[in-house]
N, CA, C and O atoms as a Tripos MOL2 file, in Angstrom:
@<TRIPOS>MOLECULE
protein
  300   299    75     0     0
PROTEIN
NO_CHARGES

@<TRIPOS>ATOM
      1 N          58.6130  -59.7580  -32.7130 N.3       1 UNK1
      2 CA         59.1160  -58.6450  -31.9290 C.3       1 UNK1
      3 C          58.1120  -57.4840  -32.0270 C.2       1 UNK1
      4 O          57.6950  -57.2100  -33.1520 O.2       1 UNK1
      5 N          57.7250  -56.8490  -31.0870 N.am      2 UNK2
      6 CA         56.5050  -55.8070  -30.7940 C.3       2 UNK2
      7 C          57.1910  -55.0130  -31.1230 C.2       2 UNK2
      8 O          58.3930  -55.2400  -30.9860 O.2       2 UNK2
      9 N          56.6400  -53.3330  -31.8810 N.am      3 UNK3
     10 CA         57.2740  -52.6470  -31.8300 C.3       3 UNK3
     11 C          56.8010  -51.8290  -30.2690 C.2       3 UNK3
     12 O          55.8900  -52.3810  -29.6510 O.2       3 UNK3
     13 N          57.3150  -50.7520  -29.7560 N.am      4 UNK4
     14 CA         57.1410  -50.4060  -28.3270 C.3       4 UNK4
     15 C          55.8630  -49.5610  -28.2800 C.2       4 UNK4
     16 O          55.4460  -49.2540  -27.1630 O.2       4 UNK4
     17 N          55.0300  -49.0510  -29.6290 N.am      5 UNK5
     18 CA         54.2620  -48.3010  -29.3500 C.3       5 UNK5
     19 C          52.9230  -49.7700  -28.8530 C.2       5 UNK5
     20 O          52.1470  -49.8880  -27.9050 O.2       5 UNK5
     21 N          53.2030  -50.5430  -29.9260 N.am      6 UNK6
     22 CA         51.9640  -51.7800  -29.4330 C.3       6 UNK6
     23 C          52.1340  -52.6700  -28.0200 C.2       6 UNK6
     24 O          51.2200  -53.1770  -27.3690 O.2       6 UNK6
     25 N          53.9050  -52.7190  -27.6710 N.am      7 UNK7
     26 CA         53.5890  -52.7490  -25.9970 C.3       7 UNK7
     27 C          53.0050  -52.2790  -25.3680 C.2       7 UNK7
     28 O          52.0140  -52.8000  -24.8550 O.2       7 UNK7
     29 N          53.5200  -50.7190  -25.0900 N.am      8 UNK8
     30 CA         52.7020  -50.3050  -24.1320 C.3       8 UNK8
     31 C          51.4770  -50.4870  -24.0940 C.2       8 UNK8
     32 O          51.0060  -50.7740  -22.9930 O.2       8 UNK8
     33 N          50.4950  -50.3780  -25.3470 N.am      9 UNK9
     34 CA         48.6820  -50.3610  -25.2690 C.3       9 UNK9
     35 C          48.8870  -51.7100  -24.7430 C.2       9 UNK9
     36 O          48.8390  -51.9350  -23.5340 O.2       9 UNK9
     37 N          49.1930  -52.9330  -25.9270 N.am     10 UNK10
     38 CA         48.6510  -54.0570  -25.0000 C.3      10 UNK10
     39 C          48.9260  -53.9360  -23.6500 C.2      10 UNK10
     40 O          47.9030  -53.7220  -22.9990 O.2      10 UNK10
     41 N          50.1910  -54.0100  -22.8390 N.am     11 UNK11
     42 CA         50.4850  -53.8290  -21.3540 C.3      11 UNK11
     43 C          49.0750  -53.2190  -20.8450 C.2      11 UNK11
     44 O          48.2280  -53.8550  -20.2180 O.2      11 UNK11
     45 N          48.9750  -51.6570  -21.2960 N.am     12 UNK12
     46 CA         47.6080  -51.2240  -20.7690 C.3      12 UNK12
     47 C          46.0960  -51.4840  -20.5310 C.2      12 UNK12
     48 O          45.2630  -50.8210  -19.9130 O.2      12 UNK12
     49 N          45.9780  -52.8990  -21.3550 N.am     13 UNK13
     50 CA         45.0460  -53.6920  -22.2030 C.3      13 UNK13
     51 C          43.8200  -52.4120  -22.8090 C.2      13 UNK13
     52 O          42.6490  -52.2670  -22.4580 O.2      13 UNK13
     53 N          44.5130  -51.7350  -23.6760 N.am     14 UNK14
     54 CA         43.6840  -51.1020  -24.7670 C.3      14 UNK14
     55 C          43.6920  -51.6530  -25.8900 C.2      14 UNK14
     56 O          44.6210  -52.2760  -26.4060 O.2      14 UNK14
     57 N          42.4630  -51.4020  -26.3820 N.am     15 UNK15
     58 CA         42.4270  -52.2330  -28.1550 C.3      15 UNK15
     59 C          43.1660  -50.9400  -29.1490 C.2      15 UNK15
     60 O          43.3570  -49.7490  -28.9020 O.2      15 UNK15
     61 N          43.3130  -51.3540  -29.7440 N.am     16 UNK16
     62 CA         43.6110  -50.4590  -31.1140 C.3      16 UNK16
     63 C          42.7480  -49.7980  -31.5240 C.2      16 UNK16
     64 O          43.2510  -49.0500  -32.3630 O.2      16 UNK16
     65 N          41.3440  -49.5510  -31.4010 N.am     17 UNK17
     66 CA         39.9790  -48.7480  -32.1270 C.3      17 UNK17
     67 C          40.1470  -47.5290  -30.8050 C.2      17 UNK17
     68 O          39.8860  -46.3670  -31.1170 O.2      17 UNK17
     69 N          40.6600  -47.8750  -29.0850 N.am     18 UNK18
     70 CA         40.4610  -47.3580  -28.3060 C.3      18 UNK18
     71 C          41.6320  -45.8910  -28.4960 C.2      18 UNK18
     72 O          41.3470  -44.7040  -28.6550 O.2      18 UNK18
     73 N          42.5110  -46.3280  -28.4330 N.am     19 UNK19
     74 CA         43.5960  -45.4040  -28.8360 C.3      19 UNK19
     75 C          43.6340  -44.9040  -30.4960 C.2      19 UNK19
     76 O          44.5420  -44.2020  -30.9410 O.2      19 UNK19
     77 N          42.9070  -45.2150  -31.0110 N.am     20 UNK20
     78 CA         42.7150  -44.5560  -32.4690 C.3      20 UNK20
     79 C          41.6070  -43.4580  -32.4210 C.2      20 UNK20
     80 O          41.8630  -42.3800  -32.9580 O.2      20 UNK20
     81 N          40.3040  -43.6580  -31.7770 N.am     21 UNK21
     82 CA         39.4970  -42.7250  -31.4170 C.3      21 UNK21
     83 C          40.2990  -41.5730  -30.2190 C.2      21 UNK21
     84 O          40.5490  -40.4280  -30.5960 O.2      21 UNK21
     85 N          40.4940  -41.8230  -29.4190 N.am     22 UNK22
     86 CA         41.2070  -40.7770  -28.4110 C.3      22 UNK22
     87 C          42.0780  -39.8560  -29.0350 C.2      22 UNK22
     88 O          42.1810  -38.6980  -28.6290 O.2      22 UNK22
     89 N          42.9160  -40.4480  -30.3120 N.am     23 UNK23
     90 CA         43.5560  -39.3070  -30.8160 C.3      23 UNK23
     91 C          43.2270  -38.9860  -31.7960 C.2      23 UNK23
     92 O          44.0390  -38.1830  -32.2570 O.2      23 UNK23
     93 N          42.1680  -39.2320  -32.6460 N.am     24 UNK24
     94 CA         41.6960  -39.1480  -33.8340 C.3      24 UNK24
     95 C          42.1700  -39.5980  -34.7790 C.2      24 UNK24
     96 O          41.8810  -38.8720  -35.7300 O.2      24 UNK24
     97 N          42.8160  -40.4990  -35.1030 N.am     25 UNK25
     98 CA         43.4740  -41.6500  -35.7930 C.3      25 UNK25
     99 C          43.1670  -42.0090  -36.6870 C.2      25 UNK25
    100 O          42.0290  -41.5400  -36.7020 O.2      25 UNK25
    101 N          43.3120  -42.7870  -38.0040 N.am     26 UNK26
    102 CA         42.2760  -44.1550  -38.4630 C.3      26 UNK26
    103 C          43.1420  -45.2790  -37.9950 C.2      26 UNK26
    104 O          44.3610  -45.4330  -38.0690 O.2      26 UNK26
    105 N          42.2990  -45.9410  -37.5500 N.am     27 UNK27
    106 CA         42.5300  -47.3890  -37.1730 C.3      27 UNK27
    107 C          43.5970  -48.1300  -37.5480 C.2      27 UNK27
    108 O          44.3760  -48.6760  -36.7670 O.2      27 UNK27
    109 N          43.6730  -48.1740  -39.3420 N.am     28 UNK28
    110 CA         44.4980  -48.9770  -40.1600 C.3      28 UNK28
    111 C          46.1470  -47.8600  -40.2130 C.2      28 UNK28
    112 O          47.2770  -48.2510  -40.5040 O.2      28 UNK28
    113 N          45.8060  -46.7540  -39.9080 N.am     29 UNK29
    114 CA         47.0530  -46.3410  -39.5950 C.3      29 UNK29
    115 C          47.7320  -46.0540  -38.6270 C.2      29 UNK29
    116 O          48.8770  -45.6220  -38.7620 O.2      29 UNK29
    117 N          46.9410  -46.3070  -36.9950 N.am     30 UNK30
    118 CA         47.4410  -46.4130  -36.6060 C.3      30 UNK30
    119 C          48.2030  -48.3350  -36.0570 C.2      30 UNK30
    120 O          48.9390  -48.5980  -35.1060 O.2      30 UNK30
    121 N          47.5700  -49.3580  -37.2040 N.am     31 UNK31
    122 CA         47.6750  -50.8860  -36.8430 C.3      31 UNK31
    123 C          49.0580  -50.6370  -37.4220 C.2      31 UNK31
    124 O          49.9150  -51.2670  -36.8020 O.2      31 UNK31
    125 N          49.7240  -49.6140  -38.8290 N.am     32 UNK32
    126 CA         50.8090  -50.0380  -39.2970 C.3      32 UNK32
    127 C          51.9490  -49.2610  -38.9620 C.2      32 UNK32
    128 O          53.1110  -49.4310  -39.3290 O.2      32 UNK32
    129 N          51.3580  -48.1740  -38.0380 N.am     33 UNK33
    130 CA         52.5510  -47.8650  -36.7350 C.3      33 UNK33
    131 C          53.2450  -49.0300  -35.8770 C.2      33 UNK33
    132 O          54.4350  -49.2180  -35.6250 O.2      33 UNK33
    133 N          52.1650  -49.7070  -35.5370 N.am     34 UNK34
    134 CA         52.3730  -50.3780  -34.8430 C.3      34 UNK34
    135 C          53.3920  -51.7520  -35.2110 C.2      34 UNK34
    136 O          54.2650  -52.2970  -34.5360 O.2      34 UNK34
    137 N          52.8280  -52.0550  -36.6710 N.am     35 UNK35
    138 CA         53.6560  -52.8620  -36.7720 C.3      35 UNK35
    139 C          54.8050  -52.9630  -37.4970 C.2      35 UNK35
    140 O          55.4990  -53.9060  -37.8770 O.2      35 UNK35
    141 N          54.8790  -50.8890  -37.6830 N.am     36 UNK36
    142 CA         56.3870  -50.9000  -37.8310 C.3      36 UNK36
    143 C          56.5430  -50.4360  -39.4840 C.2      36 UNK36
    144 O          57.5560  -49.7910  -39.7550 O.2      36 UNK36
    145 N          55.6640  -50.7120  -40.4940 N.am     37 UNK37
    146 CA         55.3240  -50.7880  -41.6100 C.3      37 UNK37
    147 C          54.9090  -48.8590  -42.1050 C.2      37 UNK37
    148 O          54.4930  -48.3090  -43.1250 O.2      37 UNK37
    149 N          55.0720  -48.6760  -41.5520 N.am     38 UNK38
    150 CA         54.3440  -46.7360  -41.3810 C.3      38 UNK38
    151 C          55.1170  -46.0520  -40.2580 C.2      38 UNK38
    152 O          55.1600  -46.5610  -39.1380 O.2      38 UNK38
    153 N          55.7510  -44.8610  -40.5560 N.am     39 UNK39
    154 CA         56.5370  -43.9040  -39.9020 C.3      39 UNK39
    155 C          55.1960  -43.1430  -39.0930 C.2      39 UNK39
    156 O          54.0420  -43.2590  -39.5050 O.2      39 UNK39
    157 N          55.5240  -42.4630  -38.0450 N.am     40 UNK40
    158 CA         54.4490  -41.6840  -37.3560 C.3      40 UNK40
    159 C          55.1120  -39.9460  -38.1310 C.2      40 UNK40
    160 O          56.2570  -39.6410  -38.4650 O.2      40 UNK40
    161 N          53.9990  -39.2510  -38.1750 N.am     41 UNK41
    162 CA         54.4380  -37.7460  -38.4660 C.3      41 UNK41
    163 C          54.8100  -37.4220  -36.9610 C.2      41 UNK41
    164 O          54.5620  -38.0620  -35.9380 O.2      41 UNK41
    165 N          55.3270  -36.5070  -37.1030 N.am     42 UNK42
    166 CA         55.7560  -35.5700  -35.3800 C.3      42 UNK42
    167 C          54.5630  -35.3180  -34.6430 C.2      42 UNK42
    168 O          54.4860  -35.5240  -33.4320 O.2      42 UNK42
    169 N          53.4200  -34.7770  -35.4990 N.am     43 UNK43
    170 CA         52.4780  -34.5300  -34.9040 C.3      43 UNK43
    171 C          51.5890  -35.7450  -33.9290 C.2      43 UNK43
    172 O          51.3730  -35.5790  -32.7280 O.2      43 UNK43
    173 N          51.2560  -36.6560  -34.5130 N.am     44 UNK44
    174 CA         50.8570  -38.0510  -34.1850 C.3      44 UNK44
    175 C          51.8230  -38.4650  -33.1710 C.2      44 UNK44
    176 O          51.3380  -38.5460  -32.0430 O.2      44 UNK44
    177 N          53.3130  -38.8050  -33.2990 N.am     45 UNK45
    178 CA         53.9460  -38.8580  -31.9640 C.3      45 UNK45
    179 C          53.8130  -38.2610  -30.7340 C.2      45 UNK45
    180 O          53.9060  -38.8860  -29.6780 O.2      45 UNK45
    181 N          53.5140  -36.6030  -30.8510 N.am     46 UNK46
    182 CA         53.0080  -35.9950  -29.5760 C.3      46 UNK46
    183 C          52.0960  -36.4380  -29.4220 C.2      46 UNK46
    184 O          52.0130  -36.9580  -28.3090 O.2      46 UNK46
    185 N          50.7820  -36.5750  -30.3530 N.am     47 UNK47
    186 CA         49.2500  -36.9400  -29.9980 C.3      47 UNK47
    187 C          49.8700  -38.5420  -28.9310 C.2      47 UNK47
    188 O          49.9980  -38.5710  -27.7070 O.2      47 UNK47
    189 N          50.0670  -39.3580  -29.6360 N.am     48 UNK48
    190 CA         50.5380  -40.9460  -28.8790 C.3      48 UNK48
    191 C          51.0260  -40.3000  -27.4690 C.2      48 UNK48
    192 O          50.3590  -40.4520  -26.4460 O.2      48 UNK48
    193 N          52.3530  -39.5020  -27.4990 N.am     49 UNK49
    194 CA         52.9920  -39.7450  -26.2270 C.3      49 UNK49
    195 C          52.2270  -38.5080  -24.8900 C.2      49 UNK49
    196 O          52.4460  -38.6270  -23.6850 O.2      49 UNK49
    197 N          51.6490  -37.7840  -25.2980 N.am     50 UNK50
    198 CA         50.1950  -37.3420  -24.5630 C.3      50 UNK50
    199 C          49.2390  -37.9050  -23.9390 C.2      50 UNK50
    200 O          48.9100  -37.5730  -22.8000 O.2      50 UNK50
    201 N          48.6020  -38.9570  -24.7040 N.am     51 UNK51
    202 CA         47.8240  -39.9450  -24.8460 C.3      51 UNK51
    203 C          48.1700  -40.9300  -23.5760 C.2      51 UNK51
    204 O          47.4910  -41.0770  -22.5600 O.2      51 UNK51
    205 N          49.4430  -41.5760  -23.9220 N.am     52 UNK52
    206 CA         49.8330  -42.6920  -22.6000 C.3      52 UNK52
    207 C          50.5370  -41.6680  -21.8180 C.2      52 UNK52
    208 O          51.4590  -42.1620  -21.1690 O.2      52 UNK52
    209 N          50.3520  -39.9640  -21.6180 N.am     53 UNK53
    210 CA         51.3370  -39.4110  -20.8500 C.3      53 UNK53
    211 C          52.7420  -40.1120  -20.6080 C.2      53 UNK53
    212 O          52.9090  -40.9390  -19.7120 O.2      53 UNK53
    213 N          53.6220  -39.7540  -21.3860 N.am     54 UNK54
    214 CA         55.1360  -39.8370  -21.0400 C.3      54 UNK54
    215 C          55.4920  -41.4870  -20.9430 C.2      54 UNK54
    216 O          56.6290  -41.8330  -21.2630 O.2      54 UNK54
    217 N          54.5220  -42.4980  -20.5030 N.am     55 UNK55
    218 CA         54.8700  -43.8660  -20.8250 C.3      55 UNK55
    219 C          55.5140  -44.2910  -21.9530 C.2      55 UNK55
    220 O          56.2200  -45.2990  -21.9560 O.2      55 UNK55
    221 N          55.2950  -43.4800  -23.0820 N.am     56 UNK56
    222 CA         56.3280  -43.6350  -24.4580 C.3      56 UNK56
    223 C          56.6170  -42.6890  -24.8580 C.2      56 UNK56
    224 O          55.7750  -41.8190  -25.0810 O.2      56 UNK56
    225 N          58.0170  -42.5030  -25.1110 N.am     57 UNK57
    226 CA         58.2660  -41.2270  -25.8230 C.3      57 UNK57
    227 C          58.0490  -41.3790  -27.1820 C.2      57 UNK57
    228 O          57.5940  -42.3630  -27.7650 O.2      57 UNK57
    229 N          58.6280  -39.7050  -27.8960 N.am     58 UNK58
    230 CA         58.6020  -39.9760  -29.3020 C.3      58 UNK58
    231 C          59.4740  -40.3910  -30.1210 C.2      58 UNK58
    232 O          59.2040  -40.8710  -31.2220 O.2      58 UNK58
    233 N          60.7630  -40.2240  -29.5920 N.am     59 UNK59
    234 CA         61.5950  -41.6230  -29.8610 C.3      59 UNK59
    235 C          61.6520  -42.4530  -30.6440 C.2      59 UNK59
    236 O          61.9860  -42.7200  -31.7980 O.2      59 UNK59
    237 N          60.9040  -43.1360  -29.0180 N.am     60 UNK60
    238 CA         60.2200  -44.4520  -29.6720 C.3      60 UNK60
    239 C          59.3470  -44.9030  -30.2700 C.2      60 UNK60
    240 O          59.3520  -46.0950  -30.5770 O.2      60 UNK60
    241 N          58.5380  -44.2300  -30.5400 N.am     61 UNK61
    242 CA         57.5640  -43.7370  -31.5850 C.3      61 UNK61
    243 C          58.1370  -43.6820  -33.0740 C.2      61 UNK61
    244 O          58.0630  -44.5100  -33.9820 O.2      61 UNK61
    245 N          58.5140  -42.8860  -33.0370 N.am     62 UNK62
    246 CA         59.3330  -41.8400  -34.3940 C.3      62 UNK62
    247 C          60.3920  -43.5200  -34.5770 C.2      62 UNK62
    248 O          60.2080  -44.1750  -35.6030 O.2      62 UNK62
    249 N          61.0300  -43.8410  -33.9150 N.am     63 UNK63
    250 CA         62.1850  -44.7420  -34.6110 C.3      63 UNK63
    251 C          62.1250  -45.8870  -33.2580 C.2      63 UNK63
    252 O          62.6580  -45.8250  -32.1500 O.2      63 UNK63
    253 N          61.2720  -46.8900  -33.8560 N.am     64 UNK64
    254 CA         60.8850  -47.7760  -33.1520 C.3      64 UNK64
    255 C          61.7400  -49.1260  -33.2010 C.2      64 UNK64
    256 O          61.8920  -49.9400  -32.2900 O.2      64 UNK64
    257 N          62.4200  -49.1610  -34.9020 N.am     65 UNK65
    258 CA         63.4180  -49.9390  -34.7340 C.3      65 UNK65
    259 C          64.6980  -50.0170  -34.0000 C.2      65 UNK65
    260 O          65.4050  -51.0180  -34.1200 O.2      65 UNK65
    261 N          64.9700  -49.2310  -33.4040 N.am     66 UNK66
    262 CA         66.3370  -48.5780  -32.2040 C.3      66 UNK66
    263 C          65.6300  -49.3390  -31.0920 C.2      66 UNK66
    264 O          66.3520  -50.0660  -30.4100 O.2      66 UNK66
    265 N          64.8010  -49.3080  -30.9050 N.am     67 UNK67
    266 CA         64.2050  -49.4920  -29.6720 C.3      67 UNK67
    267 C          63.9650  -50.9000  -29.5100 C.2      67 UNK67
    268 O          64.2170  -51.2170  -28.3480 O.2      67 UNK67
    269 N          63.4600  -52.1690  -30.4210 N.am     68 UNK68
    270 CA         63.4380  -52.7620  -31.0990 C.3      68 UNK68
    271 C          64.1770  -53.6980  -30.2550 C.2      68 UNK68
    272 O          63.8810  -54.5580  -29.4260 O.2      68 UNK68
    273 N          65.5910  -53.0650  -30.9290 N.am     69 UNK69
    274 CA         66.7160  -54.3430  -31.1270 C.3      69 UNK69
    275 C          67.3640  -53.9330  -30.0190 C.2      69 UNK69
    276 O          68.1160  -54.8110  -29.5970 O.2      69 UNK69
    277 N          67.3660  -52.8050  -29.2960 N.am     70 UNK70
    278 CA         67.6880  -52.5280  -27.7830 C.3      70 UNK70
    279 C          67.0270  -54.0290  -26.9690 C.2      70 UNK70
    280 O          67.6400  -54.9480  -26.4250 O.2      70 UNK70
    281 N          65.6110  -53.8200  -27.1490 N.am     71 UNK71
    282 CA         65.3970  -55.0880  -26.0850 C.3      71 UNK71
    283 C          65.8390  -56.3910  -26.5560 C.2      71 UNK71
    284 O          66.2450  -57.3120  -25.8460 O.2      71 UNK71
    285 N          65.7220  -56.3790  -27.8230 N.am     72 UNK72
    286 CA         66.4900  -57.6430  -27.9430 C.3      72 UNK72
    287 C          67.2260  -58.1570  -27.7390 C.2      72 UNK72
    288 O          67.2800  -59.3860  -27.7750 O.2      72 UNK72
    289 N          68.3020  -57.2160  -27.3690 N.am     73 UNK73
    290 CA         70.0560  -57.1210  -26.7890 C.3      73 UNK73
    291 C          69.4120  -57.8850  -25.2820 C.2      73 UNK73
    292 O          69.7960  -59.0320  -25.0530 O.2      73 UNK73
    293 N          68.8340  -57.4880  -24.6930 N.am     74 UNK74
    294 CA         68.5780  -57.5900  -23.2910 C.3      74 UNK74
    295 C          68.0340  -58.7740  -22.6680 C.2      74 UNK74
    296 O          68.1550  -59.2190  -21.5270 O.2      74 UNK74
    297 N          67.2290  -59.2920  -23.9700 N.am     75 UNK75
    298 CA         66.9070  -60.6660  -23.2320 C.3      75 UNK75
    299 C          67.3030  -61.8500  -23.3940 C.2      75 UNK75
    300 O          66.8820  -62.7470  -22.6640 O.2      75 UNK75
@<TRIPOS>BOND
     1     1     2 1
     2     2     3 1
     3     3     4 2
     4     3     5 am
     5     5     6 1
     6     6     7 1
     7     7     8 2
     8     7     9 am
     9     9    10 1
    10    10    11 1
    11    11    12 2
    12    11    13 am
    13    13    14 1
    14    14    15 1
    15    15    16 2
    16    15    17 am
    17    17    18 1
    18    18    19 1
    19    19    20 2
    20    19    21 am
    21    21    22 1
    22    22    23 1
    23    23    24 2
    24    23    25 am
    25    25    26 1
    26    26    27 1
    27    27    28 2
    28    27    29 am
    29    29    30 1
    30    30    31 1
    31    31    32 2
    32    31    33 am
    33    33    34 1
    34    34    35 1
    35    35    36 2
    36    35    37 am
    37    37    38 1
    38    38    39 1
    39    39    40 2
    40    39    41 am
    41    41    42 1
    42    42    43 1
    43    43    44 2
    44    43    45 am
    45    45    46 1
    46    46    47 1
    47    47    48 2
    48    47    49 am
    49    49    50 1
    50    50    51 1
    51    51    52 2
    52    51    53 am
    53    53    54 1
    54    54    55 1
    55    55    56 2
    56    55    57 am
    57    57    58 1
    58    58    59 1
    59    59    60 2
    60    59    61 am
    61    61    62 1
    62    62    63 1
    63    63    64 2
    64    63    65 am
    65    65    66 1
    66    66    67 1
    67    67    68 2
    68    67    69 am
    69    69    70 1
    70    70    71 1
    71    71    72 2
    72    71    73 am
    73    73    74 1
    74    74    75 1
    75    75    76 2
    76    75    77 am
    77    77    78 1
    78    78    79 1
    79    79    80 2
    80    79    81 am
    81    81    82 1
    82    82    83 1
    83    83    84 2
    84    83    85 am
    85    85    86 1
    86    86    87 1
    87    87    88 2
    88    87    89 am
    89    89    90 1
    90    90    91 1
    91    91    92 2
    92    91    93 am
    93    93    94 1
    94    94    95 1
    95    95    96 2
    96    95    97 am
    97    97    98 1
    98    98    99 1
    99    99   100 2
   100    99   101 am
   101   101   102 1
   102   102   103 1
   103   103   104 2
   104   103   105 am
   105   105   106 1
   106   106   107 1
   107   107   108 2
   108   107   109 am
   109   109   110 1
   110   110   111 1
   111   111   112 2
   112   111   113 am
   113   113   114 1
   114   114   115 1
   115   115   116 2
   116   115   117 am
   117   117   118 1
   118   118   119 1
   119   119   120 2
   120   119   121 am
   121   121   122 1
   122   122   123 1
   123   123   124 2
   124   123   125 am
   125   125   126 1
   126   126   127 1
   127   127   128 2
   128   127   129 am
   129   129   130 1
   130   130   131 1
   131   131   132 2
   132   131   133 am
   133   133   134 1
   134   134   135 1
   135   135   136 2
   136   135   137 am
   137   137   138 1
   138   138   139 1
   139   139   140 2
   140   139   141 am
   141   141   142 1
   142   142   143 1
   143   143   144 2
   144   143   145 am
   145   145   146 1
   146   146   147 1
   147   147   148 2
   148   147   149 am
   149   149   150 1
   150   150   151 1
   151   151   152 2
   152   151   153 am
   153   153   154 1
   154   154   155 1
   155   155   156 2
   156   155   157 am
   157   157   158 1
   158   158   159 1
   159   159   160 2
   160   159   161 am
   161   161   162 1
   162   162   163 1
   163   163   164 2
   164   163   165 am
   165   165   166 1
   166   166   167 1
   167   167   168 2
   168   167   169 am
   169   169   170 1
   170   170   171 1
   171   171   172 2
   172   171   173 am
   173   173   174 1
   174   174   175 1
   175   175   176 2
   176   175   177 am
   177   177   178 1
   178   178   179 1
   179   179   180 2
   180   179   181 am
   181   181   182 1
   182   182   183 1
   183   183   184 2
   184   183   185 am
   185   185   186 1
   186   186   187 1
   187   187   188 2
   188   187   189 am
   189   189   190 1
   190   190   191 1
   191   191   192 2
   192   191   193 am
   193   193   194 1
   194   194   195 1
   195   195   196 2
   196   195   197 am
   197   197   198 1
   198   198   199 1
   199   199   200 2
   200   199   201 am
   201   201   202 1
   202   202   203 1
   203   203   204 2
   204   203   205 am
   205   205   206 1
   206   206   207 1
   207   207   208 2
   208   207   209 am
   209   209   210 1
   210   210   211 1
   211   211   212 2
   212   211   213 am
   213   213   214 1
   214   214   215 1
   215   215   216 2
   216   215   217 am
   217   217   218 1
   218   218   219 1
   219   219   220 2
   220   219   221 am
   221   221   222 1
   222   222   223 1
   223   223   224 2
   224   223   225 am
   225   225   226 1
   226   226   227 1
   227   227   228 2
   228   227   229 am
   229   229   230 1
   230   230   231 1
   231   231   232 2
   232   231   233 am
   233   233   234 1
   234   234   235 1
   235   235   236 2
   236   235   237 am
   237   237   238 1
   238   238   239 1
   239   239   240 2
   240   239   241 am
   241   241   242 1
   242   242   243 1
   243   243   244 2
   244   243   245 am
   245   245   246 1
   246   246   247 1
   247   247   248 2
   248   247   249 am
   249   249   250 1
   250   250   251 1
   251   251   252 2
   252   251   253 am
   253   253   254 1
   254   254   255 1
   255   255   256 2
   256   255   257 am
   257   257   258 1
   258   258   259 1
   259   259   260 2
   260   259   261 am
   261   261   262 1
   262   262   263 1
   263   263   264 2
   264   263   265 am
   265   265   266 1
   266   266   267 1
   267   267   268 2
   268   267   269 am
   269   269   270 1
   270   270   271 1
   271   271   272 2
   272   271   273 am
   273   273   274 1
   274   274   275 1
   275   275   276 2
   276   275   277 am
   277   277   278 1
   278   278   279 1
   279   279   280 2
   280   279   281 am
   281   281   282 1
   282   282   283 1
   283   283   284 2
   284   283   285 am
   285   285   286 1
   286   286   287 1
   287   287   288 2
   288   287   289 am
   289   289   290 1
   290   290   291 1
   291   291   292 2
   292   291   293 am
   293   293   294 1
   294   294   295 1
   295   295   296 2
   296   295   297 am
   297   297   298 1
   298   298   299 1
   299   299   300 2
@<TRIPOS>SUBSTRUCTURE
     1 UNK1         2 RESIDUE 1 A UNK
     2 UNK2         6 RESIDUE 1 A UNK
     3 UNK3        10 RESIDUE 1 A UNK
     4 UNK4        14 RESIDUE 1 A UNK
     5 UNK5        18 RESIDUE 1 A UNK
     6 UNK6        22 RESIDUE 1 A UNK
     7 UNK7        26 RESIDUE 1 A UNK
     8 UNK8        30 RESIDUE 1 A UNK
     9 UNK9        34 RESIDUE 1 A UNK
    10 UNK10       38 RESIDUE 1 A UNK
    11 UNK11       42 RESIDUE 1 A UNK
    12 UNK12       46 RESIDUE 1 A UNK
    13 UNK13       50 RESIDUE 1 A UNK
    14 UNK14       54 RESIDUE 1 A UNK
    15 UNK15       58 RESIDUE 1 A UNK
    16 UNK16       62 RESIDUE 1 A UNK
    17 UNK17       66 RESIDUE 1 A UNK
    18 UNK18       70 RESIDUE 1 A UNK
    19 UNK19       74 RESIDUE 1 A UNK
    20 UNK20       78 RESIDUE 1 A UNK
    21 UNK21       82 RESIDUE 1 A UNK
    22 UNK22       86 RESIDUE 1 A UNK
    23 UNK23       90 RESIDUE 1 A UNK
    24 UNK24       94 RESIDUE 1 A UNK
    25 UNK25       98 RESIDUE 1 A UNK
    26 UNK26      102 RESIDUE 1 A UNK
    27 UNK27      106 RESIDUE 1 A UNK
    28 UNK28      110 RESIDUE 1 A UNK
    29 UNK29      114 RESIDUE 1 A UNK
    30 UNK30      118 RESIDUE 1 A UNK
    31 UNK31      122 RESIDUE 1 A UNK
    32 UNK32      126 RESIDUE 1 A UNK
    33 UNK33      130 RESIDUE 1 A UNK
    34 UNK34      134 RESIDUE 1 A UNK
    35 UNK35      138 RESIDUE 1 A UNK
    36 UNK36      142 RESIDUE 1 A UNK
    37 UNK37      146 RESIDUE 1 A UNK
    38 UNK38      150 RESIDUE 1 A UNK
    39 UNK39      154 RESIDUE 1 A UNK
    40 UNK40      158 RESIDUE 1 A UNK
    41 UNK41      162 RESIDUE 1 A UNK
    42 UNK42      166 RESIDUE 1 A UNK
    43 UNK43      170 RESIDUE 1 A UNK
    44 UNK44      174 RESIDUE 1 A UNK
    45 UNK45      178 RESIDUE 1 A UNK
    46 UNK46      182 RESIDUE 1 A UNK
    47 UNK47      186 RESIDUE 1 A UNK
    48 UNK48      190 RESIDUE 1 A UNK
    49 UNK49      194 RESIDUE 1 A UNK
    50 UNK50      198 RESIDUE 1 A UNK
    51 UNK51      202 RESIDUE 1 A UNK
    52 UNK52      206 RESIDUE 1 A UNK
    53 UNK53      210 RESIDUE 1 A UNK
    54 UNK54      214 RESIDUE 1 A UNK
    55 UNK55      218 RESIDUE 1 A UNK
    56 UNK56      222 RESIDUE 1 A UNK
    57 UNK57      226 RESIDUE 1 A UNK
    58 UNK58      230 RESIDUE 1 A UNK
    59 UNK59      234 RESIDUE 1 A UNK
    60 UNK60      238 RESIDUE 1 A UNK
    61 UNK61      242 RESIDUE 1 A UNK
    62 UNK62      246 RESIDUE 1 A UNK
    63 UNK63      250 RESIDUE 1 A UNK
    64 UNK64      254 RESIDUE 1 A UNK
    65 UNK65      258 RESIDUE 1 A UNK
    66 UNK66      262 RESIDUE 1 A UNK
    67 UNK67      266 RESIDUE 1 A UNK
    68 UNK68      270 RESIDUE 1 A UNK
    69 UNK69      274 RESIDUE 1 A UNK
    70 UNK70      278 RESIDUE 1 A UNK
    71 UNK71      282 RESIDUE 1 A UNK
    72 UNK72      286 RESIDUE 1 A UNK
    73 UNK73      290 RESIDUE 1 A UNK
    74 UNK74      294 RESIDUE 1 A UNK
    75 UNK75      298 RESIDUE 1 A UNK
């Protein structure tokens, strides 16, 4: 199960180094956002949902497991 911040990039086909440089990131923290393993600060959520403009909120960002098991319900 993806969490929604690593949907959207893949969907976008960005790598992970691409969206880590754009917001000034490190790499390895932003891989364990992604996979759910690492909380985002507030700040980093705006940087992300800036970044893909409004395609993800912070939300879903911030509490990715809600979001998660929402789609899971769905399919």
């Amino acid at each position: 199960m993806q969490t929604p911040l690593r949907k959207i990039r893949v969907e976008l086909n960005l790598t992970i180094s691409e969206v880590a440089n754009a917001i000034n990131c490190d790499v390895g923290n932003l891989s364990r956002l992604e996979r759910g393993i690492q909380t985002a600060s507030l700040e980093l959520a705006e940087k992300l949902t800036a970044f893909y403009r409004g395609k993800i909120t912070e939300l879903e960002i911030l509490y990715p497991h809600r979001y998660q098991q929402q789609n899971s319900k769905t399919v």
